[in-house]
Each structure stands twice: as C-alpha cells, then as structure tokens.
C-alpha positions as CSV (number, residue, x, y, z in Angstrom):
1,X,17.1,3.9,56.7
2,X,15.6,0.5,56.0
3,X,11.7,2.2,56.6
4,X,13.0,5.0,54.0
5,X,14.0,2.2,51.7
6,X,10.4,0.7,52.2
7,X,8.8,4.0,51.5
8,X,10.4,4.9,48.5
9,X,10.0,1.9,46.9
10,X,6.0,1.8,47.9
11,X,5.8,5.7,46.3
12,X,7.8,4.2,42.9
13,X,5.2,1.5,42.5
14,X,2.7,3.8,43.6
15,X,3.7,5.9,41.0
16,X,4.2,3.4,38.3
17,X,0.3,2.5,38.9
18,X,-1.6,4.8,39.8
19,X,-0.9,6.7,36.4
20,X,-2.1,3.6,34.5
21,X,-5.4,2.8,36.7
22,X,-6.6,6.6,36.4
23,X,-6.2,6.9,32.8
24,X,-7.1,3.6,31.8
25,X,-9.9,2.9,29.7
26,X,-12.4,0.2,29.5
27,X,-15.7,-1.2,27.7
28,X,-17.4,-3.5,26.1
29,X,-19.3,-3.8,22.6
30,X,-21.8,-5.9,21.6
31,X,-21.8,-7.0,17.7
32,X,-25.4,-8.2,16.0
33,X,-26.3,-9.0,12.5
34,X,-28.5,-10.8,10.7
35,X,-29.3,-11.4,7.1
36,X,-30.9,-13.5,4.1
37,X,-28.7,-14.9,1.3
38,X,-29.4,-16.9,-1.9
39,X,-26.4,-18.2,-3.4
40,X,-28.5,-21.6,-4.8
41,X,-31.1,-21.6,-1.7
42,X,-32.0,-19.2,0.1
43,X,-31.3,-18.9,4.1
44,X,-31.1,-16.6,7.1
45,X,-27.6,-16.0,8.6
46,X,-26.7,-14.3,11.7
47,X,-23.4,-13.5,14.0
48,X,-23.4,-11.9,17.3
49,X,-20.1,-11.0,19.0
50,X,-19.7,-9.4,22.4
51,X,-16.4,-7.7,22.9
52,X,-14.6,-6.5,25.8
53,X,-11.5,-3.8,25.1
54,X,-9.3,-1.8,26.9
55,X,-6.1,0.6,26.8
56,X,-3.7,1.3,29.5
57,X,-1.3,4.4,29.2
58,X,1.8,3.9,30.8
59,X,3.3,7.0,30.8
60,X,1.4,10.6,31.1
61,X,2.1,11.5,27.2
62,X,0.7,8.3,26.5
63,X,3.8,7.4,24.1
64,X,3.8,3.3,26.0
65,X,0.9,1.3,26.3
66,X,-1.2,-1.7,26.3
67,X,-4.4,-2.2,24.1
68,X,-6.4,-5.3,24.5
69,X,-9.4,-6.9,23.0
70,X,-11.1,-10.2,23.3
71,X,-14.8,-11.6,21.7
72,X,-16.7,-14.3,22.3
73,X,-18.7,-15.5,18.6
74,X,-21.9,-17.2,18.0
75,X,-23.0,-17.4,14.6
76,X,-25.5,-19.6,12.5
77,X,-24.0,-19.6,8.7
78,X,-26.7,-19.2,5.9
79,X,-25.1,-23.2,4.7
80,X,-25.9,-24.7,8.1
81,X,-29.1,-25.1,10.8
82,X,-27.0,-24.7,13.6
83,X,-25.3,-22.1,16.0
84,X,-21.1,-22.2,16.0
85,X,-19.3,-20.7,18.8
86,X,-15.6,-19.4,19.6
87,X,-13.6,-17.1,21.4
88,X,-10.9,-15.0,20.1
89,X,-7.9,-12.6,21.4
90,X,-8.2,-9.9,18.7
91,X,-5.3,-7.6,19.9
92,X,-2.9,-7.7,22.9
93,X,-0.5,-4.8,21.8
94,X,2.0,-3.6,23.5
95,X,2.9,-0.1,21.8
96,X,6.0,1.5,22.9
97,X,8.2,5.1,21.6
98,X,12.0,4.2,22.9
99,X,13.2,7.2,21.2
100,X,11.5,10.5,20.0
101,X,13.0,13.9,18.9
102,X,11.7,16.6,16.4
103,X,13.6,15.0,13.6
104,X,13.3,11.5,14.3
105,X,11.1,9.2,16.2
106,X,11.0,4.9,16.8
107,X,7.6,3.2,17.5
108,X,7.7,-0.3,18.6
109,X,4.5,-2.8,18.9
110,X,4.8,-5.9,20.2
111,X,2.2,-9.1,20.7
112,X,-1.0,-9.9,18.5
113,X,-0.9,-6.8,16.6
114,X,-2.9,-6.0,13.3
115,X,-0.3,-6.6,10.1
116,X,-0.8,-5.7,6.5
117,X,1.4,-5.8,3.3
118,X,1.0,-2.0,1.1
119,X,-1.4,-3.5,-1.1
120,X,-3.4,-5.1,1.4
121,X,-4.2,-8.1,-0.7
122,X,-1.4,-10.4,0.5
123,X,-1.5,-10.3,4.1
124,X,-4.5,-8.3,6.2
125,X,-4.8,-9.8,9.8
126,X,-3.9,-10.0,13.2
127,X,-0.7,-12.0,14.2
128,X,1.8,-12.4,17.3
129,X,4.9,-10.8,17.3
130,X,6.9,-7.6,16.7
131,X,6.4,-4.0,14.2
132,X,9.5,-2.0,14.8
133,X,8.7,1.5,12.6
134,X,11.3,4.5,12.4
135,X,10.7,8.2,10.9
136,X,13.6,10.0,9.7
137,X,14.6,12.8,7.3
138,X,14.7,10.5,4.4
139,X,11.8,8.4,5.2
140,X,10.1,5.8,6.6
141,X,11.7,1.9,7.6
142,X,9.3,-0.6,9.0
143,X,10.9,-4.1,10.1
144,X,8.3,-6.9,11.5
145,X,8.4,-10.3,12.3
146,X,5.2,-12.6,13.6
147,X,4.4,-16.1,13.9
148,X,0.8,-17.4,13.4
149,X,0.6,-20.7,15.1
150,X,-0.8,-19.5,18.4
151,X,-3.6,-17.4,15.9
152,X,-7.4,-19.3,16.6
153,X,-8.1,-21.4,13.4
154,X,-11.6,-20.7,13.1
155,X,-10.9,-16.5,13.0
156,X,-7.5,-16.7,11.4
157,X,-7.0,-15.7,7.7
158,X,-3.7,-17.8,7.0
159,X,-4.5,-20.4,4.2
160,X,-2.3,-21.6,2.2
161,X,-2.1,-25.1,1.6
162,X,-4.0,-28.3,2.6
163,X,-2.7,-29.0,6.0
164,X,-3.8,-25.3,6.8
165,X,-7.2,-26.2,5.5
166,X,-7.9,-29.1,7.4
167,X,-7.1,-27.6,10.4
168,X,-9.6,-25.4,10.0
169,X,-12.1,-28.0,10.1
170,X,-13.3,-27.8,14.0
171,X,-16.0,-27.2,16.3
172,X,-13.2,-26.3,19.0
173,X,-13.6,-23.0,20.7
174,X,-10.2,-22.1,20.4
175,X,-8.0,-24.4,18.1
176,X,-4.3,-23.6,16.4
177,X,-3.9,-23.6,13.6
178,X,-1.6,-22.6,10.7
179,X,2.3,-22.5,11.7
180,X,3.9,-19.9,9.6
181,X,6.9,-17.6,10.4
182,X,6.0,-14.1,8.4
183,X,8.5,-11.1,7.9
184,X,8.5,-8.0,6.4
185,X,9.9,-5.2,5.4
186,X,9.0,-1.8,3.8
187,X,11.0,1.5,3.2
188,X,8.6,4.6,2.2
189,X,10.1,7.2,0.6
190,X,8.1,10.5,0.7
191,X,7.6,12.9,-2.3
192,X,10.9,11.2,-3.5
193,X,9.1,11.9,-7.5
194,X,8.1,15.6,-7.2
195,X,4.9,15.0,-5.2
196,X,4.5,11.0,-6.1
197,X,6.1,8.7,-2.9
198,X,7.6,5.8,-3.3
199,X,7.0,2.6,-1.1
200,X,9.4,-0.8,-1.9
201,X,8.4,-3.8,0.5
202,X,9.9,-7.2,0.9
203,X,7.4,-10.0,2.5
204,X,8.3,-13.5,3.1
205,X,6.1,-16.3,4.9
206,X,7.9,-19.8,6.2
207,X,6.1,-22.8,6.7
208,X,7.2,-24.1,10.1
209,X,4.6,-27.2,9.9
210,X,7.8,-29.7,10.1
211,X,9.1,-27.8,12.5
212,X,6.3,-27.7,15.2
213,X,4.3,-30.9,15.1
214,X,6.5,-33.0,12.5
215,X,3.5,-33.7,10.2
216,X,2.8,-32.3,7.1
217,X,1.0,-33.7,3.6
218,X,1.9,-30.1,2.0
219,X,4.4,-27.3,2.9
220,X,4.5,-23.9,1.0
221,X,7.4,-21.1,1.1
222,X,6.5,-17.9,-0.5
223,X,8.3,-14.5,-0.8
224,X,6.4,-11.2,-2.4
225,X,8.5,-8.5,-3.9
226,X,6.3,-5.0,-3.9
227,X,7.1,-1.2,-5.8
228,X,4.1,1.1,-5.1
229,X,4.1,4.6,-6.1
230,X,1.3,6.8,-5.2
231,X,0.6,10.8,-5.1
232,X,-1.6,13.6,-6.2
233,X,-2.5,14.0,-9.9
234,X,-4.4,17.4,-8.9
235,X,-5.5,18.9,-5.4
236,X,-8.4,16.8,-5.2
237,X,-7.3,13.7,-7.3
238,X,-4.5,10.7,-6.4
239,X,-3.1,7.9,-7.7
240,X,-1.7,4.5,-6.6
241,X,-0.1,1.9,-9.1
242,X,1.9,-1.1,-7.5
243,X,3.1,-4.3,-8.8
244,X,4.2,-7.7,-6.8
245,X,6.4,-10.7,-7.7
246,X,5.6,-13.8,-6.1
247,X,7.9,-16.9,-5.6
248,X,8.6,-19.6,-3.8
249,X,8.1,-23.7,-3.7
250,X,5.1,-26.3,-2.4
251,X,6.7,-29.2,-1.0
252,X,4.4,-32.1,-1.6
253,X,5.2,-35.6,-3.2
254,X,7.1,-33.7,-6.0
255,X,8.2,-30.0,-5.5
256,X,6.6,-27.2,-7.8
257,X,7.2,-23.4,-8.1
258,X,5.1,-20.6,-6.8
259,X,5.8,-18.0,-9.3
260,X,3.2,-14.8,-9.9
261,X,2.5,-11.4,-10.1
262,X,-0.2,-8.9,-9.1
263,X,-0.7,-5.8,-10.8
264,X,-2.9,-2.8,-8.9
265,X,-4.2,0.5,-10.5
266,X,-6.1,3.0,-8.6
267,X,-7.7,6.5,-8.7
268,X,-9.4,8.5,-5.9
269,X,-11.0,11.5,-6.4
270,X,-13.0,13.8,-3.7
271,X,-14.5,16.1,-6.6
272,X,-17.2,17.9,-4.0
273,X,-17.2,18.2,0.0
274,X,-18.6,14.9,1.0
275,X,-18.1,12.8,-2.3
276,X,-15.6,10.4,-2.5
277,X,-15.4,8.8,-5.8
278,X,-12.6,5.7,-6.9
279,X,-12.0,3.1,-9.5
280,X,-9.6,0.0,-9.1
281,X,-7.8,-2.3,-11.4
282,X,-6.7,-5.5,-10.4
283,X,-4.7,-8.3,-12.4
284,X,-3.5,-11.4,-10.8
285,X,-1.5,-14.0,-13.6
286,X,-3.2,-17.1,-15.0
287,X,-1.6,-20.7,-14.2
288,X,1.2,-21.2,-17.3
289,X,4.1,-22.8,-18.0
290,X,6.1,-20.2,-16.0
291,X,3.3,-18.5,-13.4
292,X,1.4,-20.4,-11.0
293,X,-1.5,-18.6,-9.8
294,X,-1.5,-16.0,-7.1
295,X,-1.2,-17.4,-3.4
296,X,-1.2,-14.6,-0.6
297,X,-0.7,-15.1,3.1
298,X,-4.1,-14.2,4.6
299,X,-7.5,-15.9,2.2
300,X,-10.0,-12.8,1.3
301,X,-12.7,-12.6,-1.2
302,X,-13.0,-10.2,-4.2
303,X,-16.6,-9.3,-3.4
304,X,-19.2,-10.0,-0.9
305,X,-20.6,-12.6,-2.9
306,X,-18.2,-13.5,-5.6
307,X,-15.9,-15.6,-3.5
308,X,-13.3,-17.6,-5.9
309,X,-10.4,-15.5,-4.2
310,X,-7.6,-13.3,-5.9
311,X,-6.2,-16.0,-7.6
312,X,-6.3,-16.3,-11.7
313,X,-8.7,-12.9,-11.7
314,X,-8.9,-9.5,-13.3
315,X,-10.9,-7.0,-11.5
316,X,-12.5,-4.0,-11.8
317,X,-14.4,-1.8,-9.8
318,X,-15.8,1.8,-9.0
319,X,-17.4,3.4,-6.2
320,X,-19.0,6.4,-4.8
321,X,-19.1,7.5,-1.0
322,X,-21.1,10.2,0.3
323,X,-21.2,11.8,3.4
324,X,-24.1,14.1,3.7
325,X,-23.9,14.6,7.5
326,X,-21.8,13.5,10.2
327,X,-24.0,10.7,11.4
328,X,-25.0,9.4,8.2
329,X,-23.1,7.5,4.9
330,X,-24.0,6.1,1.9
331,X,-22.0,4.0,-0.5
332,X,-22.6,2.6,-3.5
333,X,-20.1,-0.1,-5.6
334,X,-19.9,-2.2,-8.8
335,X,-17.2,-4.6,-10.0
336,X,-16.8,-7.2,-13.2
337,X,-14.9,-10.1,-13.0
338,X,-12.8,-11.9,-15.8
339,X,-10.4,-14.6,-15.9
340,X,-6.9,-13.3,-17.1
341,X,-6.8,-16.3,-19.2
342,X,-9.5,-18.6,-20.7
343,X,-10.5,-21.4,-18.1
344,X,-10.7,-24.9,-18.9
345,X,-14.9,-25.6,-18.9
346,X,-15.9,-21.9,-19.4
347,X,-16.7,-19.7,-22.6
348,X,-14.6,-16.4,-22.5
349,X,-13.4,-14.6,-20.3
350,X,-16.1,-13.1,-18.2
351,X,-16.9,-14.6,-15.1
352,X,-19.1,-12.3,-13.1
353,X,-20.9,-8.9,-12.0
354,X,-21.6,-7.4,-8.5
355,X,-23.1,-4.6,-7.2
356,X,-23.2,-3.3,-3.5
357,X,-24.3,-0.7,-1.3
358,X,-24.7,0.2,2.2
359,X,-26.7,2.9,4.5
360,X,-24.4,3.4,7.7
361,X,-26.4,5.6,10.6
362,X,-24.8,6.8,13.8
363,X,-27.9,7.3,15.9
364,X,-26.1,7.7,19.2
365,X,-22.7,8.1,20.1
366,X,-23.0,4.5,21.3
367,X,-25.5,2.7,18.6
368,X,-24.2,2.1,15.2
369,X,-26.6,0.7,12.5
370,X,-25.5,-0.6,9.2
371,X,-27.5,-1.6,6.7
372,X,-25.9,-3.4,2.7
373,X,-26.9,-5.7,0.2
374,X,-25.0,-7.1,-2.4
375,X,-26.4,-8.6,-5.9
376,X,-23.9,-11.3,-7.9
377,X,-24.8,-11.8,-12.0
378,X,-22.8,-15.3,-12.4
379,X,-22.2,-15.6,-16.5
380,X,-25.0,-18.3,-17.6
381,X,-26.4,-18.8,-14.0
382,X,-29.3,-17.5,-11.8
383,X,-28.6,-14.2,-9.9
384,X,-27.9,-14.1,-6.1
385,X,-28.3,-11.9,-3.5
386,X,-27.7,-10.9,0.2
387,X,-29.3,-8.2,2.4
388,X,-27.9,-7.5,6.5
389,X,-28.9,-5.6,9.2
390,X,-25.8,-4.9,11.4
391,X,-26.3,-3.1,14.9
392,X,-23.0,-1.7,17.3
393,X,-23.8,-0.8,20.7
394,X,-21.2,0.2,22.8
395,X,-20.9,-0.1,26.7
C-alpha cells in the first residue's frame, strides 16, 4: 500500500510536469538601435537590449500559465558620452481562467503584468499585482490592483512628484523607485447605443512614500474619472470620444488641489485594403483658478521629439498606415501643438509642429528592421531632427 502511495504520487507530479516542460516555450531576442539627433547639438544615440522570454502552459487548453521576460540595457543617450546599463523584469504573469462556460468566462492575471487606463494616456506600463477580468451577458467588469515600488526606477514610467524624480536619479542597475498603490476599475458595456459601446472607468493612484521609507518632501493622491464611447460610423469608419476628470491633493508645505480634465476625439478609417487612415484630438486644461494641469500616473511624451508631456496641451494629429505586403509597412504622421491657454513668456498659442514616419521590413521570420525619423518645427526656434535604425533578431 505504502509503494502504491509512492507511485501515485510520482505519476501526479509526473503528470503536473511533464505537460508544462513539453509545451513550454523559450528564446531570446536581441534589441539594436542606433540614431542621430539634433535637438540644440547634434549627437549619435544608441540602445541595445538582449531579452530572454518564456511561457509555460499549465494545463493542455492552455487556459493557466506563466509568461516571463527579463532584458539586460546598455544604452549611450544622444545628451551624454557615456554607456548606461540596467536590468529589468518586464513581465512575470501568471494568467489563470478559474471559471469558463459558453456564457460566461473569468480571467485572472497576477504578478508584473502590463496595465493601461481606456485612454491610454494616464497609466501605460508594467506593474506588480492583480487584473481580475469577467465576460458576461451584459458586459465586461475588470477590477485590478498593483503596487509600483518593487518597479526598476530607471525603466519605470511612474512620475509624479519630486521625490519620484529624484529617485530616478541613479546609475544603480536595479534601483526602486516610486511607491504608489494603483487601482482600477472599468465596466464595458457592448453595443449598449445601437452599435456605439460604452466603457465607464474609475482609476485611483495612492502615494505610499510615508508609508514605506517615512520620508517624503512631496506626496500626491490622484483619482481619474473616465466615460468613453466608441463604435462604427459606417462599415469601414469608427469613432472614439472619451472625457476624464482628474482630482486629488499634493501634500507639500501647504496642500493644493489636483483638479483637471482631458478630452479625446478620434476617427479611424480603413477606406481601401491595406490603408489605415486616423486623426486625433486631444485637450488637456490650462493651470486656473479651479484646474491644475493634467498629472497622469505613468510620464509619456506627445511626440518623438516634442517632449513637454500631456500637461497644459492641445493636440492634433493624423496619420496614414499602409500595408502593401505582409512583410512590409509604411507610416506616415503629423501633429500641431498649442497651449490650451496663453503661457506666461510665449506669443500665442502655438507651440510646435512634428512630422514622423517609419519603414518597418520583416525580412525573416526572425529579423525585424525598422527604420523612422522624426522632424520638430519649435515656434521662433531652429528645427530638429532624429533618424534610427532599429534591428529585432530573434533566437
């Protein structure tokens, strides 16, 4: 009896394991670009990044699992003579389906996931901790909850105050940084207007600075209210319009309020096989006597050169995408820049122009080559300009 118990127990872990090791899958990817850039002097830049992945089914349908990914960085900026280098855990996602019928179906992911808001322009990033997602009848419910102090400073895109700036300041490898407690939650409602879905989202962020280390010079609090609809206007034409309250408080020597709004309006249009065509809309509130300006979770720039941030802009842009065959893609992008209110030292409101485009050729199924430029027309200054080379192998 005891040698049958033995057995058993050696064919369940056998059993347990053996599924994962066959199906697993592995590699590697190794990262290269290089570029010139004149934003006031002109310099070469360059980042290389090798990558190491894998996924690991743990059941036969491959409804549980565990992805993984991890780069080392070396990169020389264009403002600096000299090679930085870091390591980073990109994703460690555990992704499990508890429950599953025809009618209804849970998804759980759990550990340093990727997170996003519905507009994408308050929080875009990786952080630790849990997505719980649910698909029924009515809808759609997504509940998270993260933390970002385990996050590497030097990769991490949580700015938001002073503290969280100077952290950032290292040549350590792997460095925390900021210590925020994030939550969210989002309700979709499909084809709830005739065709047009609706999408409400609540998303908070907590500064746990105090709570951590016990030393702060700044701590900000900020919650984001979101309504998004978004449908077809015609079989080959959609829409999206969304609009976000912000509040909340910056604890410094004197408290002050965090009060804006951003306003989004987009089109997308796929008029021929292989064009994609859009224009975008975007209004962030001027500092007043009742708004503040915009402050979203994760820092991102509004173009590839223009970098002053969402805050206190109007933006507008369109694009073209076209996909002539399956290995090759061009795109081709303009935007203007104003301030939504006159700024204190400048004449009008017009701040910039920027054009972009890219060439994107798959010439294996493992080599990847990209090539973009970028050209900025500052109001009353000198234009600027980047070009890059970026090359994808994969192992």
């Amino acid at each position: 009896m005891r040698a049958l118990t033995t057995t058993s127990l050696f064919l369940l872990f056998l059993m347990i394991f053996l599924i994962p090791v066959q199906a697993a899958d592995f590699g590697a990817e190794l990262d290269n670009s290089a570029g010139i850039q004149n934003t006031g002097d002109t310099d070469w830049y360059t980042t290389h990044k090798i990558t190491l992945w894998g996924t690991v089914p743990f059941d036969t349908k491959n409804r549980n699992s565990l992805a993984f990914e991890g780069s080392f960085f070396a990169e020389k900026p264009a403002s600096s003579d000299d090679y930085t280098y870091y390591v980073n855990l990109d994703l460690f996602r555990f992704a499990l389906t508890p429950y599953a019928t025809q009618s209804a179906k849970i998804n759980l992911d759990l550990g340093r996931i990727p997170f996003s808001d519905v507009t994408g322009y308050i929080l875009n990033q990786s952080l630790d901790g849990v997505d719980f997602r649910g698909s029924w009848g009515f809808g759609n419910l997504s509940v998270s909850a993260a933390y970002t102090g385990l996050l590497n400073v030097r990769k991490t895109g949580a700015m938001m105050s002073g503290d969280d700036y100077a952290d950032s300041i290292t040549d350590d490898v792997y460095a925390f940084g900021a210590k925020r407690g994030v939550g969210k939650f989002t309700l979709h409602l499909p084809e709830s207007l005739g065709p047009v879905d609706i999408i409400m989202e609540g998303l908070g962020q907590y500064d746990l600075r105090d709570q951590v280390d016990g030393d702060s010079e700044e701590l900000v609090h900020t919650g984001y209210g979101t309504l998004m609809l978004t449908g077809p206007i015609t079989g080959t034409v959609f829409f999206t319009v969304s609009g976000t309250f912000q509040t909340g408080v910056l604890e410094a020597e004197e408290d002050y309020s965090e009060n804006a709004m951003l306003a989004r309006a987009r089109i997308d249009a796929f008029p021929m096989p292989l064009h994609h065509l859009y224009g975008e809309v975007l209004y962030t509130t001027a500092e007043g006597d009742f708004f503040t300006t915009f402050l979203p979770i994760t820092v991102q720039t509004p173009g590839t050169l223009y970098g002053s941030g969402y805050s206190n802009i109007i933006k507008g842009s369109l694009g073209w995408g076209f996909n002539p065959r399956n290995f090759l893609n061009f795109d081709l992008s303009g935007s203007v820049f104003m301030y939504p209110d006159e700024m204190e030292g400048s004449d009008g409101l017009y701040s910039a122009t920027e054009l972009n485009a890219g060439l994107t050729y798959k010439a294996t199924s493992d080599l990847n080559l990209r090539l973009n430029g970028a050209l900025l027309f500052p109001k009353d200054e000198d234009m600027q300009y980047q070009a890059e080379l970026k090359v994808v192998f994969g192992l």
